[in-house]
ROKOLGU-853098 format. One record per residue (C-alpha): y, x, z; residue in one letter. Coordinates in nm, 2 decimals. Layout:
<c2->Y	c1->X	c3->Z	r->A> $
...
// end
This chain:
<c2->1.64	c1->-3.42	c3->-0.41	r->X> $
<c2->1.37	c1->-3.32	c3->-0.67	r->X> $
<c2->1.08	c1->-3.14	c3->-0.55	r->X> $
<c2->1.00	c1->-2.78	c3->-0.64	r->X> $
<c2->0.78	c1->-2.65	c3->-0.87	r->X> $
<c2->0.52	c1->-2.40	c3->-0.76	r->X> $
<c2->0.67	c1->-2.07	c3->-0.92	r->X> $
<c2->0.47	c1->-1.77	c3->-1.01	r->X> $
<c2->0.52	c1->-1.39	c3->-1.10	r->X> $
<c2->0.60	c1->-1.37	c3->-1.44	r->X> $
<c2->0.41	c1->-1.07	c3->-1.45	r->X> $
<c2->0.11	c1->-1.08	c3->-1.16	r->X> $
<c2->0.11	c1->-1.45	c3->-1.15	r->X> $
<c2->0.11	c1->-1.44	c3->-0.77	r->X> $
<c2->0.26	c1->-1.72	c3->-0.64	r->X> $
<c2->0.62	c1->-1.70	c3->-0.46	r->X> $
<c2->0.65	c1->-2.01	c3->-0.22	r->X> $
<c2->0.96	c1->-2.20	c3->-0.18	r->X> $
<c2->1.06	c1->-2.14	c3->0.21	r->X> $
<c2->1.29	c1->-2.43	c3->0.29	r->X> $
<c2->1.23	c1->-2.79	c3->0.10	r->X> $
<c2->1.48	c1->-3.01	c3->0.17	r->X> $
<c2->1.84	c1->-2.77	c3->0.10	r->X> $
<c2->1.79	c1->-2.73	c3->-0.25	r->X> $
<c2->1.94	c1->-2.88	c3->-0.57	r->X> $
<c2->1.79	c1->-2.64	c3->-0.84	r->X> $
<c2->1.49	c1->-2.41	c3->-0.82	r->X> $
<c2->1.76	c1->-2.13	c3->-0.88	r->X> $
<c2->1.97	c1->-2.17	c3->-0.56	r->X> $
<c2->1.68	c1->-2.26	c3->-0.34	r->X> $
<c2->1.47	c1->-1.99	c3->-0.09	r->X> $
<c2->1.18	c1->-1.84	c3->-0.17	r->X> $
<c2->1.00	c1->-1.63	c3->0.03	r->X> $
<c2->0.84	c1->-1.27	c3->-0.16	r->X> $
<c2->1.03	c1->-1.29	c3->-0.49	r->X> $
<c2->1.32	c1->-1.42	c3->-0.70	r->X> $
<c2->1.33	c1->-1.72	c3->-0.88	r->X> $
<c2->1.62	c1->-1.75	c3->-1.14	r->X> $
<c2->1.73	c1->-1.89	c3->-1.44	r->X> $
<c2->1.79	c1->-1.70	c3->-1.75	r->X> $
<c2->1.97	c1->-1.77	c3->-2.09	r->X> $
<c2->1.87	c1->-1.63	c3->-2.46	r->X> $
<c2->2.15	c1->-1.42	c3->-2.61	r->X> $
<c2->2.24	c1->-1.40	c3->-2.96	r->X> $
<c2->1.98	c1->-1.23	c3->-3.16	r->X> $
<c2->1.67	c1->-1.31	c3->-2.95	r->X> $
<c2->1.39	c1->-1.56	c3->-3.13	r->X> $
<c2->1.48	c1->-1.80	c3->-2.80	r->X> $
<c2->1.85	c1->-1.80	c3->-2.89	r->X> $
<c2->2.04	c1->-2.06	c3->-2.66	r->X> $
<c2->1.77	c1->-2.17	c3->-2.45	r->X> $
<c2->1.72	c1->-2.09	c3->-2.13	r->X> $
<c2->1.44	c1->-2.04	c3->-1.86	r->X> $
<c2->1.37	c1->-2.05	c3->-1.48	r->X> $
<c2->1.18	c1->-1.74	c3->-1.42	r->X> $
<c2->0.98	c1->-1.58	c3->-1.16	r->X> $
<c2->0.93	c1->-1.25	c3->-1.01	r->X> $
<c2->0.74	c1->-1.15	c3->-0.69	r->X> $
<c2->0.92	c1->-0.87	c3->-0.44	r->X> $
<c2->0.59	c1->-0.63	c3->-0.52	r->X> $
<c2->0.64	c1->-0.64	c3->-0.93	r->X> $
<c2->1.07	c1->-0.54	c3->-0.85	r->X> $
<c2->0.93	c1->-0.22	c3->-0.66	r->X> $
<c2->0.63	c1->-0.11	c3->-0.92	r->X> $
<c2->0.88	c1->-0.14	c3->-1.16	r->X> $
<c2->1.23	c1->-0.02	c3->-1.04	r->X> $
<c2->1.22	c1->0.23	c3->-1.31	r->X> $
<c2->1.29	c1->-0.03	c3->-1.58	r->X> $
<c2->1.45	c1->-0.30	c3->-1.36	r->X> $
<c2->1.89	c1->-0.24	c3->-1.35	r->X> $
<c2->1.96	c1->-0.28	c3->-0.99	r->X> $
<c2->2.36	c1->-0.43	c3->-1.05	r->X> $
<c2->2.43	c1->-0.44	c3->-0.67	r->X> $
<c2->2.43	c1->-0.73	c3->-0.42	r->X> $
<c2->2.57	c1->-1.11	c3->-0.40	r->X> $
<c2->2.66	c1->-1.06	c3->-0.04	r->X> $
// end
């Protein structure tokens, strides 16, 4: 297995630590403890068009900004 990356907030750039090392394939399925880290894809239209990103957001930066953040429900 690859090591993680250190992640960090894509908009405080606080760091969100990887909890457990040696379970995870990609940075996207792993833990990570006080924030999400994901990947993304460009749609149609955008200037990034087909490429896609792993992205990071820390648990503080989701509540400051619920307002503008869709909440779609829960995976479990």
């Amino acid at each position: 297995m690859k090591e993680i990356k250190k992640r960090f907030c894509i908009k405080c750039k606080k760091e969100i630590k990887p909890i457990e090392l040696k379970y995870h394939r990609k940075p996207e399925s792993a833990m990570w403890s006080d924030g999400i880290v994901d990947k993304i894809a460009a749609g149609y239209g955008s200037k990034f068009d087909c490429n896609m990103y792993i992205i990071a957001i820390c648990d503080t930066c989701i509540e400051e900004n619920k307002d503008i953040i869709e909440f779609v429900g829960t995976y479990m």
